[in-house]
C-alpha positions as CSV (number, residue, x, y, z in Angstrom):
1,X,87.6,120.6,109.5
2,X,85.0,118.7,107.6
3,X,81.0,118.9,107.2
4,X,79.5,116.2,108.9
5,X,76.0,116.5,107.9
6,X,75.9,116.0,104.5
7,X,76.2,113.7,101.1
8,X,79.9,113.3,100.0
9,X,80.1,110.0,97.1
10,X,81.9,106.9,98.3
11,X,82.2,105.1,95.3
12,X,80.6,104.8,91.5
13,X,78.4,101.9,91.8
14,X,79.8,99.7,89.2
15,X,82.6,99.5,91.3
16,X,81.2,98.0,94.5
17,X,80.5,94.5,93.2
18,X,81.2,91.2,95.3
19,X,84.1,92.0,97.5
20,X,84.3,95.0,100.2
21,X,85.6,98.2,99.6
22,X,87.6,100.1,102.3
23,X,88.3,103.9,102.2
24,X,88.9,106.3,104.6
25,X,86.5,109.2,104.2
26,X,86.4,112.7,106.6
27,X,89.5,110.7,108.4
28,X,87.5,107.7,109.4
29,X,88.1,104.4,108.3
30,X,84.7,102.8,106.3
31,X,84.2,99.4,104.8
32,X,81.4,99.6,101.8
33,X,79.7,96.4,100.9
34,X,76.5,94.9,98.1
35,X,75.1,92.3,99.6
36,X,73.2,89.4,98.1
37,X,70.0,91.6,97.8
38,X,71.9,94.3,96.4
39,X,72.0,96.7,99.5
40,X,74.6,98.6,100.4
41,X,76.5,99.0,104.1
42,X,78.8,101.0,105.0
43,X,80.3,100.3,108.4
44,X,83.4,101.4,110.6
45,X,86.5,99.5,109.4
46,X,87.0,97.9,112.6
47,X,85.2,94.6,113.7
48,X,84.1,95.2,117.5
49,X,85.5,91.5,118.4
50,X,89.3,91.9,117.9
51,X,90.0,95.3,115.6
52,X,90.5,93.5,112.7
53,X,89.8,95.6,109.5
54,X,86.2,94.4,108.1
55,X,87.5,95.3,105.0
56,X,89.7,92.5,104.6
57,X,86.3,89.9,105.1
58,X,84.0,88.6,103.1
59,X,81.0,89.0,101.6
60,X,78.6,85.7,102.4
61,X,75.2,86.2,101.3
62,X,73.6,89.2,103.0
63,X,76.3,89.7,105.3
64,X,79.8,91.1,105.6
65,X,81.8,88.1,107.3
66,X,85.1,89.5,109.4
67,X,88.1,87.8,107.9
68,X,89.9,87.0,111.1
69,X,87.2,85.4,113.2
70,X,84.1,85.0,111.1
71,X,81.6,86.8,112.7
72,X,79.3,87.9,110.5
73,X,77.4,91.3,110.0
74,X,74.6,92.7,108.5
75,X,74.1,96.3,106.9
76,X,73.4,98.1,109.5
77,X,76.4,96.7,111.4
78,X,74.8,94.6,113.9
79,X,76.9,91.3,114.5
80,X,74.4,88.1,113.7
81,X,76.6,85.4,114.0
82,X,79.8,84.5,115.8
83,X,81.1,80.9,114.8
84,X,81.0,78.0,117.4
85,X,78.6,79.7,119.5
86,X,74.9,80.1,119.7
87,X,74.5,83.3,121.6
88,X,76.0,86.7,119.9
89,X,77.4,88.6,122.6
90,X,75.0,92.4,124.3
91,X,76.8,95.1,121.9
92,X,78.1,92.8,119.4
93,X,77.4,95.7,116.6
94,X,80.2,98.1,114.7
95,X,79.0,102.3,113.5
96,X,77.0,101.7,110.2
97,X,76.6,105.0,108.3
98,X,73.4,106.2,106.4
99,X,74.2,105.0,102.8
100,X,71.9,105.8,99.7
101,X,72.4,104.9,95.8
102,X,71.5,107.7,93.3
103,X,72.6,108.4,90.0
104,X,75.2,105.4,89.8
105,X,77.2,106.7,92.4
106,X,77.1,105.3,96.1
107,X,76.4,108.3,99.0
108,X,77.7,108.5,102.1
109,X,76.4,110.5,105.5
110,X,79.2,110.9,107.9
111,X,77.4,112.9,110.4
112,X,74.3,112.4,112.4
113,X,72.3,109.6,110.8
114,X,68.8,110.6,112.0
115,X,69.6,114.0,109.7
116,X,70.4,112.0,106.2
117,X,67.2,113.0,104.2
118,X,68.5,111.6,100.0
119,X,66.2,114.2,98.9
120,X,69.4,116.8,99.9
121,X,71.2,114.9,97.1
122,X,71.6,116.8,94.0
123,X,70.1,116.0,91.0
124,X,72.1,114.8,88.3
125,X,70.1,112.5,86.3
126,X,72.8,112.7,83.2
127,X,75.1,110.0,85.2
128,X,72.8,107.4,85.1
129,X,69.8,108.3,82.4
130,X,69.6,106.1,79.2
131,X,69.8,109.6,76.9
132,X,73.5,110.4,78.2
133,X,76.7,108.7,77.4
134,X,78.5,108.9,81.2
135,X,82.7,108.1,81.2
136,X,83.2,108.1,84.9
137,X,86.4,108.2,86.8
138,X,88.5,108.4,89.6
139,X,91.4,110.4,90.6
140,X,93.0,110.4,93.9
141,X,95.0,113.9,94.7
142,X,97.3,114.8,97.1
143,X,95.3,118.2,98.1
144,X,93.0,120.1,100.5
145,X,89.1,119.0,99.0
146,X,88.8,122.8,99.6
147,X,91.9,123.5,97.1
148,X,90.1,121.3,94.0
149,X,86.5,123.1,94.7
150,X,88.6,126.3,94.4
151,X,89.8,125.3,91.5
152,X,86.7,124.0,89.8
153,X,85.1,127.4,90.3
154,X,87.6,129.1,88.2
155,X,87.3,129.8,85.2
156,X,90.3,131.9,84.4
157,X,93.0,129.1,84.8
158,X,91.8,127.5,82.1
159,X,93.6,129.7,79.4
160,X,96.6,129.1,81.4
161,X,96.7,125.3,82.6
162,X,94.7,123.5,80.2
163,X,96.4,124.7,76.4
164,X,96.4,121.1,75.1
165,X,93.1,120.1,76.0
166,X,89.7,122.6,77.4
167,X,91.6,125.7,76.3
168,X,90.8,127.3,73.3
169,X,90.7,131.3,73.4
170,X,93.2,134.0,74.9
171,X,90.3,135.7,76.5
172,X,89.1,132.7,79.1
173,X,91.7,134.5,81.1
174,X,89.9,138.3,81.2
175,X,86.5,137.2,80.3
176,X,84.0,138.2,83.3
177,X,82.1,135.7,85.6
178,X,78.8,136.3,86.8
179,X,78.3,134.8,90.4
180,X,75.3,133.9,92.3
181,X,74.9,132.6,96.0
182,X,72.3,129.9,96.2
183,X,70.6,128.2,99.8
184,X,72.9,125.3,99.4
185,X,75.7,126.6,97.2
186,X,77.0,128.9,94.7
187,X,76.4,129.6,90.5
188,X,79.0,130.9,88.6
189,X,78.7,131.6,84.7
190,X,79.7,132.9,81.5
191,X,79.7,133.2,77.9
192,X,82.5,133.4,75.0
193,X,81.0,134.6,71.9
194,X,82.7,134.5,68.8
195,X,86.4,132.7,70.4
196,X,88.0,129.6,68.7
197,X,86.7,126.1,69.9
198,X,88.7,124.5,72.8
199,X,91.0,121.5,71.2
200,X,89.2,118.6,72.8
201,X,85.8,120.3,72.0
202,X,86.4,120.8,68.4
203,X,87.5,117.3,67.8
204,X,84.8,115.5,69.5
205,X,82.3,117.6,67.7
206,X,84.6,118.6,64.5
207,X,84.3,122.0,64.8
208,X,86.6,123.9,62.3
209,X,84.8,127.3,63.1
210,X,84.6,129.7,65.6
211,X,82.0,129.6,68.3
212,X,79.7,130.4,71.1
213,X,81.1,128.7,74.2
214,X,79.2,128.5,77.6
215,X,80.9,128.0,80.8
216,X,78.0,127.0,83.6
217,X,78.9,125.9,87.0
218,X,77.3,124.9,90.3
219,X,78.7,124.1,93.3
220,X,76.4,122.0,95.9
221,X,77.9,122.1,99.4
222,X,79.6,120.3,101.0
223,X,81.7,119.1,98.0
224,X,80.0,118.8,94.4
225,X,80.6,120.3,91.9
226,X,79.0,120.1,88.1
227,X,79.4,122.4,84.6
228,X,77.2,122.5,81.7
229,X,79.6,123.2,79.4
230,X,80.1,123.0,75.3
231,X,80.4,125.8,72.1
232,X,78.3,125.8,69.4
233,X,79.1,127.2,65.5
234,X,78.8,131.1,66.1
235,X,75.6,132.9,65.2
236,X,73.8,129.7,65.3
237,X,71.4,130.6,68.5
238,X,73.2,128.7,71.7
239,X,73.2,132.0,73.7
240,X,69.4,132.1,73.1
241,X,68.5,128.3,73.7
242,X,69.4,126.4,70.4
243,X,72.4,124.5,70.9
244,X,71.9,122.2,68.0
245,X,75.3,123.5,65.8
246,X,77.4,122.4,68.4
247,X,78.1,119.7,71.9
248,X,77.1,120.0,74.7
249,X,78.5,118.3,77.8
250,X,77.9,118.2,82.0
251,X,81.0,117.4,83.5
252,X,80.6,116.1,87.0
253,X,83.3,116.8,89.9
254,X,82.2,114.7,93.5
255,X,85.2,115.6,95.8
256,X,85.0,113.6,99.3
257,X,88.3,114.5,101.6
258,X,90.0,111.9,102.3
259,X,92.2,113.8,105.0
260,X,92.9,116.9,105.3
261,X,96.1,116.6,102.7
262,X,93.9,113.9,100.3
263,X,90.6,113.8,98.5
264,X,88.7,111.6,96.5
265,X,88.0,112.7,93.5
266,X,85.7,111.4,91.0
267,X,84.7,112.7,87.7
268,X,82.7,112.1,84.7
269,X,82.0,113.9,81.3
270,X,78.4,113.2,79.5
271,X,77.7,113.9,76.0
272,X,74.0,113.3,74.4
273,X,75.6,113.2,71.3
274,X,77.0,109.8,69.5
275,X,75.5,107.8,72.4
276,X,76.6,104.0,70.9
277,X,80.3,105.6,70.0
278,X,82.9,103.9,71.6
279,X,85.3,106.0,69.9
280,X,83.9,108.9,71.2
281,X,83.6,107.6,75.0
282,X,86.9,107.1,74.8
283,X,88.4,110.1,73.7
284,X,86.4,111.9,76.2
285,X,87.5,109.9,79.2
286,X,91.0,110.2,78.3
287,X,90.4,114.0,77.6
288,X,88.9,114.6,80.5
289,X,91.0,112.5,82.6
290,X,93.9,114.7,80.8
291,X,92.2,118.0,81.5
292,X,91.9,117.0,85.4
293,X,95.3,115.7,86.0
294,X,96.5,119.1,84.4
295,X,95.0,120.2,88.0
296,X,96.4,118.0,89.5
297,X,99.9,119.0,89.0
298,X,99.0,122.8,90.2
299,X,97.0,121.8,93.1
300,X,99.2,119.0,94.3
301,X,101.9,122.2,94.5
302,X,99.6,124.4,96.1
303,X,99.0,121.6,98.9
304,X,102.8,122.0,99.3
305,X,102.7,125.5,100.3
306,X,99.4,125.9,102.1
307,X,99.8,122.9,104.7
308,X,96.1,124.4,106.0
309,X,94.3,124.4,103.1
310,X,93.4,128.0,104.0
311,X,94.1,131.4,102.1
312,X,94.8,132.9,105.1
313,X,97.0,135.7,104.3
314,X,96.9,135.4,100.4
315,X,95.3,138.7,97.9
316,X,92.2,138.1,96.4
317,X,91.5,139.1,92.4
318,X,88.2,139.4,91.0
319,X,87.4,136.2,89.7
320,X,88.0,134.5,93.2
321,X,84.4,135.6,94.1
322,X,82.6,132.3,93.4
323,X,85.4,130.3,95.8
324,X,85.2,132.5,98.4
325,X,81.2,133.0,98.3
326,X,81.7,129.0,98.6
327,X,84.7,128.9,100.9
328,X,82.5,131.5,103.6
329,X,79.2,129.7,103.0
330,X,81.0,126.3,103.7
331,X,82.9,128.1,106.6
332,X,79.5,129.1,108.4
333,X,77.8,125.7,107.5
334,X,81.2,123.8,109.8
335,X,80.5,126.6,112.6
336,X,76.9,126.6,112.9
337,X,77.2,122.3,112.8
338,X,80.2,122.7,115.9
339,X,78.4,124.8,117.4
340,X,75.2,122.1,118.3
C-alpha cells in the first residue's frame, strides 16, 4: 500500500528535455512531458482514443501528440486536436496529475489533486542553489521503497556494508542514535568524536587525521530522505558549529515505488567545497553511486525474503527505532488516507 497524498520525485529535471518520459509510479502508468513553454505534464500513459501508450508520441509545440493517431494533448490532458476532423469528441481528455518543479527535480502528486499544496515539498535548496556542487543520480532497485527508507535510517550498517567507501571507524556499529519524531517525519542523529575518517571522506577532503564525524538524517514522509553528513580534523570545533577543518556534504535519497517489489531511486551528494572541480564531482558521484549500490546488493536480498515488504514477525534491536518511528507514522498516514 502506497500514500497517495503526497510529493514522491518523477524525474531530475535535466532529464526531461524534448521527448516524453514514461514511468510507472505507485503502480500506475504516467507519461511526463516539457513542453515548448517549458511546462511540465504528467498524464496517464494511455491515450483515451485507442489505448496507445502516450509515451511513445511526440512532443509538438505545447502539446503531447499520441504516436498512433495524432491527437494531440495539452498539460492538463485535455485532447485539443484530433487529425482530419474539426470537432474533438465530449470527454476527449486522459488523468493529468498535479506536477510541480523544485529544486531541479520534477514532483509528482498521485492522489487527490485538489490536496497538492508545493509548499508540503521539502526544502532542499543545496540541489539546485549556485553555492553547492550537486552529482545527481539514479538507481533503480529491485526492493520494497519501505526496505531502502529502512535502510537509509540506519546508521549501524554502515561499519558492516560500506568498508570500501563511507565506513571508517569500528564503533559506527555500537555508537548510539538519538531519534526524534517530527509532524511530517522522523530525525535521527549522531556524533563520532575522535574515530578515523571514512575512506571516501578522507580522500575528497585529504584528511590523514582523525576526526569528528556527524551523521544527521531526516526523513520527510512519504518517501525522502536527506543526511548532513561530513568529519572534520578532531578538536577543531565541528561539534560546536565550526566545521571549517573538514567537508561537509547533504546527501539526498528521493525514493518513489515503482511497485510494490521496485522503486525509484534517485540520489545526489553536494559538497560546498571545490565547487568548479570536475575531479572532485566525479569522484563523488562514483563514490556515492558505489556506497548506494553496496545497498543495493543487501536490500535486493532482503526483497527476496520478505515478499511483503513488512517485518511482520522479525526482532527488533535498538537502533531500529528511527525506521519503525517512520514505518508506524507512515503506517497511520496510509490508514487515516483509506479510511476517507
Amino acid at each position: 500500500m502506497f500514500l497517495r497524498n503526497g510529493w514522491y520525485t518523477a524525474l531530475w529535471s535535466h532529464e526531461l528535455t524534448d521527448k516524453p518520459i514514461g514511468k510507472t509510479l505507485l503502480n500506475e502508468k504516467v507519461v511526463l512531458f516539457r513542453n515548448a513553454g517549458g511546462h511540465v505534464g504528467a498524464l496517464e500513459d494511455c491515450c483515451c482514443h485507442r489505448a496507445a501508450p502516450l509515451s511513445l508520441g511526440e512532443v509538438s509545440g505545447d502539446y503531447l501528440t499520441c504516436g498512433y493517431h495524432g491527437l494531440k494533448f495539452d498539460v492538463d490532458g485535455q485532447c485539443v486536436e484530433v487529425p482530419g476532423q474539426t470537432q474533438v469528441p465530449a470527454g476527449a481528455k486522459v488523468r493529468s496529475y498535479p506536477v510541480a518543479e523544485k529544486w531541479n527535480v520534477v514532483w509528482i502528486w498521485m492522489g487527490d489533486p485538489a490536496k497538492a499544496d508545493p509548499a508540503k515539498i521539502p526544502d532542499m535548496p543545496w540541489l539546485s542553489e549556485p553555492q553547492w556542487a550537486a552529482t545527481p543520480g539514479r538507481l533503480h532497485v529491485k526492493t520494497n521503497y519501505q526496505f531502502i527508507i529502512d535502510n537509509l535510517l540506519d546508521f549501524t550498517h554502515v561499519a558492516h556494508v560500506h568498508k570500501r567507501t563511507i565506513a571508517g571507524d569500528p564503533r559506527e556499529a555500537t555508537e548510539p542514535m538519538r531519534t526524534e519524531r517530527l509532524n511530517d517525519g522522523v530525525r535521527v542523529s549522531r556524533w563520532l568524536l575522535d574515530v578515523q575518517p571514512p575512506p571516501l571522506f578522507a580522500k575528497a577532503g585529504n584528511i590523514t587525521s582523525k576526526v569528528d564525524r556527524w551523521q544527521l538524517a531526516r526523513w520527510h514522509s512519504p518517501s525522502v530522505v536527506y543526511l548532513d553528513v561530513g568529519c572534520a580534523k578532531t578538536g577543531t570545533g565541528a561539534p560546536e558549529g565550526d566545521r571549517s577543518q573538514g567537508i561537509s556534504i547533504w546527501s539526498s535519497h528521493l525514493v518513489t515505488p515503482e511497485t510494490e517489489l521496485t522503486s525509484h531511486y534517485m540520489f545526489c551528494f553536494s559538497r560546498d567545497f571545490s565547487l568548479d572541480d570536475a575531479g572532485m564531482s566525479k569522484l563523488l558521484y562514483d563514490g556515492s553511486r558505489a556506497t548506494f549500490l553496496e545497498d543495493v546488493d543487501f536490500l535486493e536480498a532482503v526483497q527476496t525474503n520478505r515478499a511483503d515488504g513488512s517485518l511482520d514477525g522479525l526482532i527488533h534491536i535498538g537502533s531500529d527505532a528511527p525506521q519503525l518511528q517512520a514505518r508506524r507514522m507512515l503506517g497511520s498516514m496510509i490508514s487515516a488516507e483509506q479510511a476517507q
